[in-house]
One Martini backbone bead per residue (centre of mass of N, CA, C, O) as a GRO file, in nm:
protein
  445
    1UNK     BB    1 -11.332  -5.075   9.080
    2UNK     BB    2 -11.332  -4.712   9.138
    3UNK     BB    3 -11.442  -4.570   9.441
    4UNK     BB    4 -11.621  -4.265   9.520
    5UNK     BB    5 -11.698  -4.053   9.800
    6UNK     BB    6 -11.892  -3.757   9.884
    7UNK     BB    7 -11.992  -3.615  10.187
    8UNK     BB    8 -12.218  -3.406  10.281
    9UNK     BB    9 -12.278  -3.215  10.579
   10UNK     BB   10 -12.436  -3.420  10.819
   11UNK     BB   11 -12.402  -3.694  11.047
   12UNK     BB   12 -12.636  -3.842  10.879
   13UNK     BB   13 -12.534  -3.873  10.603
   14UNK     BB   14 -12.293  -4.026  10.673
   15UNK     BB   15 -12.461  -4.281  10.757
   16UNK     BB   16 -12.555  -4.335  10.475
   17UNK     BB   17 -12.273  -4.354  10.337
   18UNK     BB   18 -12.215  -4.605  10.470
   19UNK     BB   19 -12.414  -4.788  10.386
   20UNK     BB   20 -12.321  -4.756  10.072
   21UNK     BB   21 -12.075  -4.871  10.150
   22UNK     BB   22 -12.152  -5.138  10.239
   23UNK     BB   23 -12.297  -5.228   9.983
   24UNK     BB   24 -12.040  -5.160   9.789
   25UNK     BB   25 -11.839  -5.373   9.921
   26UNK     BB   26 -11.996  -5.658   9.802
   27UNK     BB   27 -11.782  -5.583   9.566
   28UNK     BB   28 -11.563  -5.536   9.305
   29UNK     BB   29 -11.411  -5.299   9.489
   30UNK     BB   30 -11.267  -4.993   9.522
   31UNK     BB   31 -11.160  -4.733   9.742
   32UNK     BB   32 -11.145  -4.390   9.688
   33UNK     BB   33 -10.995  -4.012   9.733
   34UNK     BB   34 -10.922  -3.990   9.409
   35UNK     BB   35 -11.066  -3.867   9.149
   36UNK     BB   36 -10.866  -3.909   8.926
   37UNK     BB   37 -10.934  -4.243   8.940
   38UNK     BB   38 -11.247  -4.264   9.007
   39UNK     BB   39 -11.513  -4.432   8.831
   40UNK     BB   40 -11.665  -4.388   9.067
   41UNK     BB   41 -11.906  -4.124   9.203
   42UNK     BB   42 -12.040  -4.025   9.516
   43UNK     BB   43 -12.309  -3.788   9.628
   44UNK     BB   44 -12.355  -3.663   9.906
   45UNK     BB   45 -12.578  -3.435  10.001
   46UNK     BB   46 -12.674  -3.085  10.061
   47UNK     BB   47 -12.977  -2.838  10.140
   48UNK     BB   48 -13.038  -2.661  10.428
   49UNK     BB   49 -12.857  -2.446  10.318
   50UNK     BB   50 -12.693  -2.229  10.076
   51UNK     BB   51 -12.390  -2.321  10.143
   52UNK     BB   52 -12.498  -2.612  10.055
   53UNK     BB   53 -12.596  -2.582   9.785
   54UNK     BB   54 -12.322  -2.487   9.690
   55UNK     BB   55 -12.187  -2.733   9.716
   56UNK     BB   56 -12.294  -2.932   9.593
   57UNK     BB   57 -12.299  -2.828   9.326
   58UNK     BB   58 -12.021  -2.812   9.266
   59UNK     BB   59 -11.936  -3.053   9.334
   60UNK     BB   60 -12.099  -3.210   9.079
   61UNK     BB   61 -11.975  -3.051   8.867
   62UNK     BB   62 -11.668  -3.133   8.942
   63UNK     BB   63 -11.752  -3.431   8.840
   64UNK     BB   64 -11.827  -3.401   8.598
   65UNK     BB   65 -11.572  -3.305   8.457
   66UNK     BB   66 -11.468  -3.648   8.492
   67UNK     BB   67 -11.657  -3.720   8.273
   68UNK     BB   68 -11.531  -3.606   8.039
   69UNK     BB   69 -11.156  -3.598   8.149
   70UNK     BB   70 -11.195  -3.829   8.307
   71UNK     BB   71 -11.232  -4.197   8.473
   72UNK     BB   72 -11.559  -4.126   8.497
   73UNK     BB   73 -11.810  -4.326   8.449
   74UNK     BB   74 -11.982  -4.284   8.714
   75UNK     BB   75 -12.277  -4.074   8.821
   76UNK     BB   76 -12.410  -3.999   9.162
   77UNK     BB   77 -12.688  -3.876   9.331
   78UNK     BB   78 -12.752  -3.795   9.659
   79UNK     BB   79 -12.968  -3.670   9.886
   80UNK     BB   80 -13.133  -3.423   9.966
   81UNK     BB   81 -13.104  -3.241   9.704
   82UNK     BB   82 -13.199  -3.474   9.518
   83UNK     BB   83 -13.489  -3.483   9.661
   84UNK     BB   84 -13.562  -3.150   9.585
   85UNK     BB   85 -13.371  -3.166   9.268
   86UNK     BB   86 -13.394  -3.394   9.053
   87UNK     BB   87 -13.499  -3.211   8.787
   88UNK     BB   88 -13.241  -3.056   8.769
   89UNK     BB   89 -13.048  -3.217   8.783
   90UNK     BB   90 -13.140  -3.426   8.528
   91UNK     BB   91 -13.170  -3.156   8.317
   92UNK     BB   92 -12.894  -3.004   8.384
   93UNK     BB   93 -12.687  -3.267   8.419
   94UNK     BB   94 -12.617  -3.522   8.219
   95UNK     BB   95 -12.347  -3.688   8.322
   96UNK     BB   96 -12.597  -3.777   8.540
   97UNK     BB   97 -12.693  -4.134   8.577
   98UNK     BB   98 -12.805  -4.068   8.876
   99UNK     BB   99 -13.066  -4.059   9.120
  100UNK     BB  100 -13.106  -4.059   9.511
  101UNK     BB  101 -13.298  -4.043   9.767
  102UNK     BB  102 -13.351  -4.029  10.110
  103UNK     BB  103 -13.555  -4.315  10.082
  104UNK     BB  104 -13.288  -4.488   9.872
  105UNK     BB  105 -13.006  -4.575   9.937
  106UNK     BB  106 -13.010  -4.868   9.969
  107UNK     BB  107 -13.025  -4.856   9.621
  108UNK     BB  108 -12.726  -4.863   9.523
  109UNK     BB  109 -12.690  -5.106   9.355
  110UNK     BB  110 -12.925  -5.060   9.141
  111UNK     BB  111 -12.844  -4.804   9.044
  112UNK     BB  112 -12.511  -4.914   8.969
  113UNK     BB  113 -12.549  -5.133   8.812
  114UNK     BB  114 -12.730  -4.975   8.579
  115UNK     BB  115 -12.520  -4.761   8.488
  116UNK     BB  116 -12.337  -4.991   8.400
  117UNK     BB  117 -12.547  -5.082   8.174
  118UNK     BB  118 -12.664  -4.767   8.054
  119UNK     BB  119 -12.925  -4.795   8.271
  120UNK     BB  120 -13.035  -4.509   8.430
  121UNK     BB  121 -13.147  -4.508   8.741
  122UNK     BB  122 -13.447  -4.350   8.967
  123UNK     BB  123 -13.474  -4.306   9.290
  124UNK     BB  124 -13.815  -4.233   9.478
  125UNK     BB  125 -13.935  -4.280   9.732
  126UNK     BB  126 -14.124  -4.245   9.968
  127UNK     BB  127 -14.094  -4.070  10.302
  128UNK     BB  128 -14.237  -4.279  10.367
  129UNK     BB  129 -13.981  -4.445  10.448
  130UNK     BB  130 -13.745  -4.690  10.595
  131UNK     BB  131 -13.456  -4.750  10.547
  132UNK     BB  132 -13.232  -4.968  10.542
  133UNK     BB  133 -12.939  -5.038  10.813
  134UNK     BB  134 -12.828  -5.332  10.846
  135UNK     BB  135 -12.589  -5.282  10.738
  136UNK     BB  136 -12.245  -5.301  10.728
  137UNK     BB  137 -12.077  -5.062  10.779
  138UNK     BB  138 -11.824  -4.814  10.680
  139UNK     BB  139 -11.613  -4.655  10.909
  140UNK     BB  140 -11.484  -4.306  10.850
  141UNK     BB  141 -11.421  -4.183  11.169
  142UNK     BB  142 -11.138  -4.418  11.270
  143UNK     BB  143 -11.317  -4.651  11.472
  144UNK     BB  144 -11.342  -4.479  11.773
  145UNK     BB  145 -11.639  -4.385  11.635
  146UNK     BB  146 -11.969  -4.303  11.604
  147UNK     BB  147 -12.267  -4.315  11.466
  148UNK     BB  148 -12.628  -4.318  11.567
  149UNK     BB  149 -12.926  -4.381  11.407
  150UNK     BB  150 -13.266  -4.358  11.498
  151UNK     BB  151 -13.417  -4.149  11.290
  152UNK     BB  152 -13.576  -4.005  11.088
  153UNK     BB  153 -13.722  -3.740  11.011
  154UNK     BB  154 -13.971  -3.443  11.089
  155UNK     BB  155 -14.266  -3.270  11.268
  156UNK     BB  156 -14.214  -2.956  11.361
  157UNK     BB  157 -14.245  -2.738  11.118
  158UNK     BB  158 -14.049  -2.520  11.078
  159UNK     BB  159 -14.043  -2.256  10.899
  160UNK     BB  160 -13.680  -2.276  10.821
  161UNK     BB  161 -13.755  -2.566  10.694
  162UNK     BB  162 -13.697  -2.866  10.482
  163UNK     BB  163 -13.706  -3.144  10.619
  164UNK     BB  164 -13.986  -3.267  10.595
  165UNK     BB  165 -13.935  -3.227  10.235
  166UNK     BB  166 -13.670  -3.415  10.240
  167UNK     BB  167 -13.739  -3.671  10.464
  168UNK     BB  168 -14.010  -3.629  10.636
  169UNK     BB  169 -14.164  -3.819  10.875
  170UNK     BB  170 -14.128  -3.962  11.167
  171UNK     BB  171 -13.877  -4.219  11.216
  172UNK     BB  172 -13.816  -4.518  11.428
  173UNK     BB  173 -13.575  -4.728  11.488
  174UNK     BB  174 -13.590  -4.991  11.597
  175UNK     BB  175 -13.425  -5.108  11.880
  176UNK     BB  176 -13.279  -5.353  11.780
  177UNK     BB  177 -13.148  -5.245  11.529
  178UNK     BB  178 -12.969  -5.090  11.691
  179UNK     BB  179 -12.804  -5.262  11.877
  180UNK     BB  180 -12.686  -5.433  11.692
  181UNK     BB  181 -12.528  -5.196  11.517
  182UNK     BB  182 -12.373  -5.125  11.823
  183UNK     BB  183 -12.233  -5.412  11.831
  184UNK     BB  184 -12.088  -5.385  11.543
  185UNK     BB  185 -11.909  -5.149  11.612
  186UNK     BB  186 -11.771  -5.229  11.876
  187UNK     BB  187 -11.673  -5.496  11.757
  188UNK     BB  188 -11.466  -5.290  11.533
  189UNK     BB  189 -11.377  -5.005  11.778
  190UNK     BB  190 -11.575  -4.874  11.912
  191UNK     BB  191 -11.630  -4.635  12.189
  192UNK     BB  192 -11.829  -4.387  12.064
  193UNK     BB  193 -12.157  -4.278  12.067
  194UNK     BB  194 -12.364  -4.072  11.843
  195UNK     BB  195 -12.627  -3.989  11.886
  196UNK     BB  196 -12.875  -3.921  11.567
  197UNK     BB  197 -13.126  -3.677  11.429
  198UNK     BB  198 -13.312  -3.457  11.368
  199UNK     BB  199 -13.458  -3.598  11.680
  200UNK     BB  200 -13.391  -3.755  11.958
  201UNK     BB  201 -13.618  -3.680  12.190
  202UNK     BB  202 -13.868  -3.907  12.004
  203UNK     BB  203 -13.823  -4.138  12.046
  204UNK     BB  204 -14.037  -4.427  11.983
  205UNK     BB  205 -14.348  -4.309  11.952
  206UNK     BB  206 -14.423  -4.449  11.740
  207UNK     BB  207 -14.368  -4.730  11.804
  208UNK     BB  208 -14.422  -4.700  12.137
  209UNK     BB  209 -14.629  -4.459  12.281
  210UNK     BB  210 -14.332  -4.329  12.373
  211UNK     BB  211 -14.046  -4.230  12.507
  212UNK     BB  212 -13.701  -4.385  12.437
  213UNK     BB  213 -13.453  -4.306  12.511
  214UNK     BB  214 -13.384  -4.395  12.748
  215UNK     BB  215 -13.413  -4.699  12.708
  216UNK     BB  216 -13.189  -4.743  12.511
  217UNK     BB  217 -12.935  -4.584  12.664
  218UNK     BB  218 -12.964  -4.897  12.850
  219UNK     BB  219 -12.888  -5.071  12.648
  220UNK     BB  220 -12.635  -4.960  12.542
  221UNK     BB  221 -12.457  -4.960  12.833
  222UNK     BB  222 -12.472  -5.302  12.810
  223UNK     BB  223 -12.211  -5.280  12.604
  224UNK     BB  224 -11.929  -5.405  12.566
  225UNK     BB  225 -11.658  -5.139  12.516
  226UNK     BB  226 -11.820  -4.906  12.572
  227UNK     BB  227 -11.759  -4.583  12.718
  228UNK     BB  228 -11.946  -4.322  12.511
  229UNK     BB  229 -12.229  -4.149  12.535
  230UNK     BB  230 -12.408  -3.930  12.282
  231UNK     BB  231 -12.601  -3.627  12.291
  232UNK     BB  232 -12.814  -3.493  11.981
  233UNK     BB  233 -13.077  -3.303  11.908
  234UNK     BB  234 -13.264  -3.171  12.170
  235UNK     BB  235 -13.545  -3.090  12.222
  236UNK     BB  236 -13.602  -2.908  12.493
  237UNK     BB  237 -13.955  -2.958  12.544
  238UNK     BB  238 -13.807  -3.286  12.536
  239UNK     BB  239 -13.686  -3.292  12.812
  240UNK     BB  240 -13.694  -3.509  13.046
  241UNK     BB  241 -13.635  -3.669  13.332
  242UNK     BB  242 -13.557  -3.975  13.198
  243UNK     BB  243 -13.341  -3.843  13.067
  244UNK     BB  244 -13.185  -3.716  13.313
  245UNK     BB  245 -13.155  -3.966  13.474
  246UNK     BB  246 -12.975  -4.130  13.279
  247UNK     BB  247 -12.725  -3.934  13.228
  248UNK     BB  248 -12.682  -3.904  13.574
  249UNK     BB  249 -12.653  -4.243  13.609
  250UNK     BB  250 -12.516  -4.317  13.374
  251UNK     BB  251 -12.162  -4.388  13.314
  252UNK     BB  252 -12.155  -4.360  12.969
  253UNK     BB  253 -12.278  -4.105  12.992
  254UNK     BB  254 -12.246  -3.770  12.880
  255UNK     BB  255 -12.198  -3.498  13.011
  256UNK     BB  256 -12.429  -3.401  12.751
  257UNK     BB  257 -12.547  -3.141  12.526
  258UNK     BB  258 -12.800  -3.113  12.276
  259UNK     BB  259 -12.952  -2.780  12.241
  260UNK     BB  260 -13.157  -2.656  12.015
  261UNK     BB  261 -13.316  -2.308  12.039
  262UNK     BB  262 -13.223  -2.023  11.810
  263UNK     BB  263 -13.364  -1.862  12.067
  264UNK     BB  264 -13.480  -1.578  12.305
  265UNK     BB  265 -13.769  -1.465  12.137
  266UNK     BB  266 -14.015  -1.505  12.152
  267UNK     BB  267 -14.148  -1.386  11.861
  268UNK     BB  268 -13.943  -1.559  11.727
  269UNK     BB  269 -14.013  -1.829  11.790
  270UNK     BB  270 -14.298  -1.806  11.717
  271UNK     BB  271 -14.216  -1.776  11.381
  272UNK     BB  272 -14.066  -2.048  11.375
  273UNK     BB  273 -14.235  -2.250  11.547
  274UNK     BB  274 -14.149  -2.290  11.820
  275UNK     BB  275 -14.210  -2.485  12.163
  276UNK     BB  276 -14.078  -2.207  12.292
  277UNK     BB  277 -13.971  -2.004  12.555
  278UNK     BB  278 -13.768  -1.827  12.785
  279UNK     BB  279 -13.838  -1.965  13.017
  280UNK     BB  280 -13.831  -2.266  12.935
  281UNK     BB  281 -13.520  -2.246  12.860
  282UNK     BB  282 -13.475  -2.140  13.195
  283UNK     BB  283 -13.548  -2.391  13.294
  284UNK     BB  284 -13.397  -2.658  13.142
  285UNK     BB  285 -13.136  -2.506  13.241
  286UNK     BB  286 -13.165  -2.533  13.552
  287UNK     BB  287 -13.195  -2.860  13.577
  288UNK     BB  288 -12.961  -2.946  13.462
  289UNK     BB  289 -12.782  -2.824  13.648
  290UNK     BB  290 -12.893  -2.927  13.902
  291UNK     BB  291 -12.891  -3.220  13.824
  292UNK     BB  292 -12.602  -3.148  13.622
  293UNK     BB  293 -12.316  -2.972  13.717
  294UNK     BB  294 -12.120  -3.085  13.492
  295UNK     BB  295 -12.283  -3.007  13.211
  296UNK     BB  296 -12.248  -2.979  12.850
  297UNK     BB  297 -12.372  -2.722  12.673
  298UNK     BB  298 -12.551  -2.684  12.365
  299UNK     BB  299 -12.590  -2.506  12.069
  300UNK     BB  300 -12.814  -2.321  11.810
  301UNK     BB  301 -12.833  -2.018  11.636
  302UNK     BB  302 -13.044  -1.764  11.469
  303UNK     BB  303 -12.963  -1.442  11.260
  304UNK     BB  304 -13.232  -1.277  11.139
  305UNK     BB  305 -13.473  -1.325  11.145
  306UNK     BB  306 -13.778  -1.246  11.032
  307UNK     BB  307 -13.856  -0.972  11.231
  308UNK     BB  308 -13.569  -0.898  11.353
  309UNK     BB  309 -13.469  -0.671  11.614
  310UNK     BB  310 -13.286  -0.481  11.795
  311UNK     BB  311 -13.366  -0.597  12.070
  312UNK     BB  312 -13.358  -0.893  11.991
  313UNK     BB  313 -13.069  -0.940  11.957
  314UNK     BB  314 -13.009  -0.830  12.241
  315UNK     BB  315 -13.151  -1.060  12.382
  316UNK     BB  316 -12.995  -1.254  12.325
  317UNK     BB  317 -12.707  -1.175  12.415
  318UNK     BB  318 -12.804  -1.152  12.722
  319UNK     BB  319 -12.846  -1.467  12.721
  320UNK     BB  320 -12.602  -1.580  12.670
  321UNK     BB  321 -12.458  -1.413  12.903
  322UNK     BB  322 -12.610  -1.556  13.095
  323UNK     BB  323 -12.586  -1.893  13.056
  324UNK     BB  324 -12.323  -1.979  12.952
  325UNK     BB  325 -12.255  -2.175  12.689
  326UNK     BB  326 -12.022  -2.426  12.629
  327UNK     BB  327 -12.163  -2.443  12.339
  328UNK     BB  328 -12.155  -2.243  12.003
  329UNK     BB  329 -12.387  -2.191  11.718
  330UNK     BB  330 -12.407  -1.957  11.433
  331UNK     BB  331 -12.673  -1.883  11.190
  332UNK     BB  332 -12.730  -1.742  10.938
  333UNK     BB  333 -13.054  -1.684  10.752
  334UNK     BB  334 -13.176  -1.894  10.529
  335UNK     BB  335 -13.369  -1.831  10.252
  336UNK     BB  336 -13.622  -2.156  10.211
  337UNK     BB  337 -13.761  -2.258   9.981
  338UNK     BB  338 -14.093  -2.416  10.060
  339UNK     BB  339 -14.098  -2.227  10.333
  340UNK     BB  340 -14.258  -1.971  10.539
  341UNK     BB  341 -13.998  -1.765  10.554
  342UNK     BB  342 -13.980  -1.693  10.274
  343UNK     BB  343 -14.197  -1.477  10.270
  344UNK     BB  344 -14.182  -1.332  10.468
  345UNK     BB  345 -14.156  -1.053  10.602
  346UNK     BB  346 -13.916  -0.852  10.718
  347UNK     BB  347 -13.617  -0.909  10.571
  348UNK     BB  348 -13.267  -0.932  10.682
  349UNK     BB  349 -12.996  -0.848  10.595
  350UNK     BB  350 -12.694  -0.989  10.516
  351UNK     BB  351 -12.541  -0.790  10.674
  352UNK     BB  352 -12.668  -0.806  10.932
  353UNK     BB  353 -12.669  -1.128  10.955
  354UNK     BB  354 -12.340  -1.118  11.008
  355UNK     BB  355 -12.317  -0.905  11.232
  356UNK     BB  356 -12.491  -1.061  11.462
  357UNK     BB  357 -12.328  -1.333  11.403
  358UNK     BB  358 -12.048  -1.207  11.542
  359UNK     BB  359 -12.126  -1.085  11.794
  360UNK     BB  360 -12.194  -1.367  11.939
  361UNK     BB  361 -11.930  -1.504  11.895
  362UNK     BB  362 -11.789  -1.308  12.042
  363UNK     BB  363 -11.911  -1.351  12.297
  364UNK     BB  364 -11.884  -1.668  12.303
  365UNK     BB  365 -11.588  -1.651  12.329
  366UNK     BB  366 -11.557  -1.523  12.621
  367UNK     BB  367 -11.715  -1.745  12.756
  368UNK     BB  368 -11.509  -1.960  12.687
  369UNK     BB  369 -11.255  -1.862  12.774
  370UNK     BB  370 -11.345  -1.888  13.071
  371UNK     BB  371 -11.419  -2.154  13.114
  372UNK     BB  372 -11.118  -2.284  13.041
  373UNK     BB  373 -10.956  -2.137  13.278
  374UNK     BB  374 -11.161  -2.305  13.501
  375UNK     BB  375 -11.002  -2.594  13.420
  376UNK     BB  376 -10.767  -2.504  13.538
  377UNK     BB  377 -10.627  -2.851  13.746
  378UNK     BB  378 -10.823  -3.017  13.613
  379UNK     BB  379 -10.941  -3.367  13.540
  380UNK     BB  380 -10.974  -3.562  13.231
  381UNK     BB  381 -11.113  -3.746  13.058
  382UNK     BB  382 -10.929  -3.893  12.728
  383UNK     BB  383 -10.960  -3.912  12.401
  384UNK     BB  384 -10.742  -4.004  12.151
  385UNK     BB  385 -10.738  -3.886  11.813
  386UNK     BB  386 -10.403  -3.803  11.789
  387UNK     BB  387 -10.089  -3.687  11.620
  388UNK     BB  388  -9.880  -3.478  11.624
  389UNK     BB  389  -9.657  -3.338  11.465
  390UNK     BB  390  -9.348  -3.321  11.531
  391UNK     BB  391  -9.419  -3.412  11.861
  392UNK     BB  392  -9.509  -3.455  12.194
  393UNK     BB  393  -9.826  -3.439  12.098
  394UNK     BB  394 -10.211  -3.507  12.144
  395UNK     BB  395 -10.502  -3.534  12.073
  396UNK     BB  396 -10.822  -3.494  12.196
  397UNK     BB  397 -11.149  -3.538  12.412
  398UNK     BB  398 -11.355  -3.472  12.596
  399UNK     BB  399 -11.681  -3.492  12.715
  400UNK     BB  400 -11.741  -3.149  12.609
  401UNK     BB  401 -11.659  -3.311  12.301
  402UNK     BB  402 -11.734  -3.302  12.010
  403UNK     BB  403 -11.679  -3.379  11.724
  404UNK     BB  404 -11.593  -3.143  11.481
  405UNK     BB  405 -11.743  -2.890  11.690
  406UNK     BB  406 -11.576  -2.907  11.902
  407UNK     BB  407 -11.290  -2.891  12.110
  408UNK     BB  408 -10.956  -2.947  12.237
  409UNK     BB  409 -10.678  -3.136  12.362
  410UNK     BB  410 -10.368  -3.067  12.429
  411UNK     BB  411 -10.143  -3.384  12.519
  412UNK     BB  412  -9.825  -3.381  12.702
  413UNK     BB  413  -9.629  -3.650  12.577
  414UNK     BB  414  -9.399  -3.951  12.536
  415UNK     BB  415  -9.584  -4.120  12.528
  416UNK     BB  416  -9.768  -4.404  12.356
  417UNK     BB  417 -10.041  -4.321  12.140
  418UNK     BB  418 -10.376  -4.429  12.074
  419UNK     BB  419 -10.624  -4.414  11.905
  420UNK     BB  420 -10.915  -4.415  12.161
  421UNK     BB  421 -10.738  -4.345  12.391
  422UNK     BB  422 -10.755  -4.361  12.736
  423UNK     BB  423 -10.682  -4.060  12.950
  424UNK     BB  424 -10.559  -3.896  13.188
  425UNK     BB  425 -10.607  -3.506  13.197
  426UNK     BB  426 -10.446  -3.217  13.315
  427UNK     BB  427 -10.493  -2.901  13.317
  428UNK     BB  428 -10.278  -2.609  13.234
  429UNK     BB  429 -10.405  -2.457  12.945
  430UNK     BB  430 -10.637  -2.190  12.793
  431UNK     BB  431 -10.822  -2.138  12.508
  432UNK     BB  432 -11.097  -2.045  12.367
  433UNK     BB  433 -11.152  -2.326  12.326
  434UNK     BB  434 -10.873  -2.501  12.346
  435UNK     BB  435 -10.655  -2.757  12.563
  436UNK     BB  436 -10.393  -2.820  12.786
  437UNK     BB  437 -10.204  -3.097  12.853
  438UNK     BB  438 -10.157  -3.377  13.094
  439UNK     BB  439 -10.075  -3.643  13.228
  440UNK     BB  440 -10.256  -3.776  13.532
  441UNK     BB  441 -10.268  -4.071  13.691
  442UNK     BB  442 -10.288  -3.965  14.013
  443UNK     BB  443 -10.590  -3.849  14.007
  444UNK     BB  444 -10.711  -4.104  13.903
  445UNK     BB  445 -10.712  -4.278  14.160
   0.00000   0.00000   0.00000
């Protein structure tokens, strides 16, 4: 049979869709990308913010539509929105043959085997339940890369976030078995490793009564073929020597930091639950600095919550514009029912959330292009992402970009590369997000 996954939302969860997509791939099964043949088909959801639960909903629709008119004989629904809104799901979309919770995934085989057989069946796990990971993922996202989730679940209980409530409490993944993982990804083409959880930055303690990110990170740069690893979902409050240490030390590691901030007024971040002021973002931000002073900082802020004034939004520009963040994205806020920030009085205007959440992309673009001015004439290693059509040029990433969500380097070269290789490249130009390059391998020597 032909089956199609539909993954939504962050890069946990497409975590999770490799999994289940190795989980039945030990079937008689083949994988399509065409929903119009696709005999199943599987949506892992998104229901983060507003924007999400909007796709969510509507792709779910449009496969539901499949099952009326189209080859789709099996539609299953798993991930977030699933464990959040089961019983609506399950009553108002009857074309639904299971749905399958975020604490449940590992189940997808009995889940489909159930369906396929006329009596389907809703799995939902405790949310302490840490779902097994062992299975050989099937990685989509080119092989010369990949996310490694190293824990579930979240304890911090922001305000504004809805994770702890259909993920769980934070729950870290054995050390051996993401090791496991990390050496089979690597022997299948990988190349660099994307840490990835909830919260980075708090690996370890749960299961061995301290924080062992950096202890992780040592035993992973010691895996041969791995050339990058890249640490990201980092709060602040939580980023200690040891792991600044590692960072610093390990030649495998990037200098990138992913540490999500939110905001950077005291009362913003009291309200919104953050265990941090605006002081100690600007020490941890001065320590990476100096302690690696090459660091490409990433952040993502929140415009709009809920008792924010035009005073609080001016401290954040002012802030954005002194800090220069290497790489920044910003989300209007999405007030999320059955978090406490929904209640909340002085809830601000739609209109107002998304003018001041372009200000500072406006902002931050300004500080963007000076930065990446900054870098014509320096040489950095990258990664080769693919090749531009009908050009001599390719895509590719230094140091300072996460796939998909920072920018890109193209390559100016007749030579022939392939998608994973790394090369010297030398900044000749610059856009605002992203640079222009030569091969130099003349710098690189």
């Amino acid at each position: 049979m032909k089956l199609m996954f539909v993954s939504l939302g962050c890069d946990k969860n497409l975590v999770d869709t490799e999994i289940m997509m190795g989980l039945l791939a030990k079937r008689n099964i083949t994988f399509t990308d065409d929903e119009t043949e696709a005999e199943i088909i599987v949506v892992n959801t998104c229901c983060f913010i507003n924007d999400a639960k909007e796709e969510s909903v509507n792709t779910i629709l449009d496969m539901a539509e499949l099952k009326k008119s189209g080859s789709c004989k099996v539609l299953i629904v798993a991930g977030c929105m699933a464990e959040r809104y089961r019983q609506e799901i399950i009553d108002e979309i009857p074309e639904v043959d299971a749905v399958l919770g975020t604490a449940s995934y590992d189940k997808i085989d009995e889940v489909l085997s159930n369906a396929l057989s006329g009596h389907g069946t809703n799995i939902f796990e405790d949310l302490s339940r840490l779902p097994d990971n062992t299975t050989k993922r099937l990685v989509t996202t080119g092989g010369h890369y990949a996310y490694l989730k190293i824990a579930e679940g979240c304890d911090k209980c922001c305000t504004y976030c809805i994770i702890p409530k259909i993920r769980g409490r934070y729950r870290s993944y054995p050390m051996e078995e993401l090791l496991s993982q990390a050496r089979e990804l690597v022997e299948g083409g990988v190349k660099e490793l994307l840490l990835v959880a909830q919260e980075t930055t708090l690996y370890g303690k749960d299961l061995y009564g301290e924080k062992s990110l950096h202890k992780l990170i040592r035993e992973l740069c010691k895996i041969d073929g791995l050339v990058w690893i890249r640490i990201l979902y980092c709060y602040p409050e939580e980023i200690d020597d040891e792991l600044i240490e590692v960072i610093k030390s390990e030649p495998k590691v990037c200098h990138y930091l992913d540490m999500p901030i939110q905001h950077a007024n005291d009362d913003v971040l009291r309200r919104m639950g953050r265990r941090t002021n605006q002081k100690e973002l600007r020490s941890i931000i001065e320590k990476l600095r100096r302690e690696i002073p090459d660091i490409a900082l990433r952040t993502s802020l929140i415009a709009g919550f809920p008792g924010e004034t035009p005073d609080a939004h001016e401290e954040m520009l002012d802030f954005v514009d002194e800090m220069e963040f290497d790489r920044l994205g910003v989300f209007a806020y999405s007030a999320e029912e059955d978090t406490p920030a929904y209640s909340f009085k002085d809830q601000v205007e739609e209109e107002t959330k998304q003018e001041w959440r372009d200000e500072i992309m406006e902002l931050q673009q300004e500080v963007s292009m000076d930065k990446s001015q900054e870098r014509i004439g320096k040489t950095y290693q990258v990664m080769i992402e693919g090749k531009v059509s009908d050009e001599n040029a390719y895509v590719g990433r230094t140091y300072m970009d996460a796939p998909n969500v920072d920018g890109y380097i193209f390559v100016n070269t007749e030579e022939e590369l392939m998608t994973g290789d790394f090369v010297p490249v030398k900044v000749t130009g610059a856009l605002e997000y992203d640079l222009i390059g030569e091969i130099d391998y003349e710098s690189a020597k």
